[in-house]
C-alpha positions, 0 to 999 in steps of 0.5 A: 500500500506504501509503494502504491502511494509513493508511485501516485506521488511522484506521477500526480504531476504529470497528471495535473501539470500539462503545460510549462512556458518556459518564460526568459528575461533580462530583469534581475530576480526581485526587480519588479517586472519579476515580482509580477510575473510571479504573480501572473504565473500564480494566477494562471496556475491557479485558474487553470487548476495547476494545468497551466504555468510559467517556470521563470529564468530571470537575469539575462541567463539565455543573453541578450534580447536578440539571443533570447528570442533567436533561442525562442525559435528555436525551442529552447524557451517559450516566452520573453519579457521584453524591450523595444530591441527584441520587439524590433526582432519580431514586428519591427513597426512596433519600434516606432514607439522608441523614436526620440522626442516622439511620446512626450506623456503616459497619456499619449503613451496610452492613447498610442498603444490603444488606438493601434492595438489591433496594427501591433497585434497583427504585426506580431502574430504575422511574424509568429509570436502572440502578444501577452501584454505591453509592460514598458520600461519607461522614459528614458534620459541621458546620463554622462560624466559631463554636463548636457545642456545643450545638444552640441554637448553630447559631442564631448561624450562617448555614448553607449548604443545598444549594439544592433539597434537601428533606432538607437543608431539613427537618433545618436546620428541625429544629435550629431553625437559621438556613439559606441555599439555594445551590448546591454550586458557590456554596458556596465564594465565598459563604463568602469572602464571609461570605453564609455562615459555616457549611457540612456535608460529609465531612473528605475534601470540606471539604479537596478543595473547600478550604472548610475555609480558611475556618471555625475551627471543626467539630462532631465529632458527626455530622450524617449519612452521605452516600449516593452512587453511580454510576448509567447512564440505562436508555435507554444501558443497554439498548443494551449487549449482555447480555454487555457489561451483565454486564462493566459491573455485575459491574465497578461492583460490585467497583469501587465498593466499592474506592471506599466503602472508600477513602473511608472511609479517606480521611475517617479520614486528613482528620479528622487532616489537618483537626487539623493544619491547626488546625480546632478539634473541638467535643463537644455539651456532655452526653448531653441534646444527643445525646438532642435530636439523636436527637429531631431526626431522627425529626422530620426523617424524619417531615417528608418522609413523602409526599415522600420516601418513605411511612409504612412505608418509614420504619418499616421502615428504622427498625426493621431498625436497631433489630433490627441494634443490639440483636443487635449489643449482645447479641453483645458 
């Protein structure tokens, strides 16, 4: 009788567990998109009757994004938290949500990402990937050794370029400013080294990976807002019944929007802590540096027309932006 009930210990899982997504980040274990995804994971479970779940690599253990999601493909895992660069891997329209000076509010974030719900979705299952929910990282600012007040000065700075990244590329050719293409996983023993001494990135990423320890310095004008999300490969999605693919979307929804808002309270909270640990915060000097600023992106978005996305697209981004600020000056 003990033998028979030690078999159906150690085969009960195999009964009750049938489906494991094999879910792989860059997010350090604690850092808060982790500490929501668990929470994803436990509702899932929990709803499925511990027949659906995630088992969680945090870290950055399969590499880089582009590593990340070339393994993806090929099965080695199933899902990915992640930025605009490993977006761009699979629908690369998507990255017209990182151009610079393009998003100026969570507002027009929001409004964006709503109105071309359906374009993004479209974009992501054409390229075999499913759409769990957009979790961003943030507006991004400019950190650096020097001060920044105006953009001839990120002449005088060796900036960091995520490697491979087309927008990071053509938004330091628009500033005119000096740039190094490495990987976000290099970034940190390269400014220990000095091979670099400037870097962008949220206030919360600038404390989380430590890089603010070695810069003086951050512009408090923002470069972008970051785009980021969590996405499962069609091929893993497909094999999930009907009922467990509503419990994984319905959930991803709900989940990643706890997420986008506790990163956006954790960025307003890292711009304090980042002032008290004495990062000086630099303004462009006038009115004219945001006017070139404004002048930098369009010319940025132009460059990755053919690219990144077609005429239109960009036209018609550019202008739902225009229609959402003056109605929202009017209603003032």
């Amino acid at each position: 009788m003990k033998l028979f009930n030690i078999l159906i210990l150690f085969t009960l899982p195999l009964f009750t567990q049938q489906h494991i997504i094999k879910f792989v980040t860059l997010a350090p274990e604690g850092s808060t998109w982790i500490n929501v995804m668990r929470e994803y994971d436990a509702a899932v479970r929990k709803e499925s009757g511990g027949k659906l779940g995630f088992k969680i690599y945090p870290g950055g253990v399969a590499g880089d994004e582009k590593d990340v999601i070339r393994k993806i493909r090929l099965g080695q895992y199933h899902s990915t938290g992640i930025t605009g660069v490993g977006m761009g891997e699979i629908a690369p329209k998507v990255r017209i949500l990182d151009t610079p000076f393009l998003l100026r509010s969570y507002s027009e974030v929001d409004f964006i990402l709503q109105k071309y719900e359906e374009e993004f979705n479209k974009a992501f299952l054409e390229n075999n990937f499913v759409l769990l929910g957009w979790a961003e990282v943030g507006f991004v600012y400019t950190f650096s050794n020097i001060p920044i007040k105006q953009i001839k000065d990120l002449k005088g700075i060796k900036m960091w370029a995520w490697e491979g990244d087309p927008v990071a590329e053509a938004t330091f050719k628009s500033l005119n400013a000096n740039f190094i293409p490495l990987s976000i996983t290099d970034v940190m023993t390269s400014l220990q080294t000095k091979l670099i001494d400037g870097f962008y990135t949220s206030p919360l990423a600038a404390i989380s990976l430590q890089w603010f320890t070695t810069v003086k310095y951050m512009l408090d004008f923002p470069l972008a807002d970051a785009a980021g999300s969590v996405v499962i490969s069609k091929k893993e999605f497909d094999k999930l019944s009907p009922e467990h693919q509503e419990i994984l979307l319905r959930n991803g929804k709900i989940y990643m929007r706890k997420l986008t808002e506790l990163s956006r309270d954790d960025n307003r909270k890292s711009l304090q802590s980042l002032k008290n640990a004495k990062i000086i915060f630099t303004s462009l000097v006038n009115d004219q540096e945001k006017n070139i600023c404004e002048e930098v992106g369009k010319n940025a978005r132009k460059m990755l027309v053919g690219n990144l996305y077609d005429n239109d697209f960009l036209s018609r981004v550019e202008n739902s932006l225009q229609e959402f600020r003056t109605k929202k000056n009017n209603s003032k």
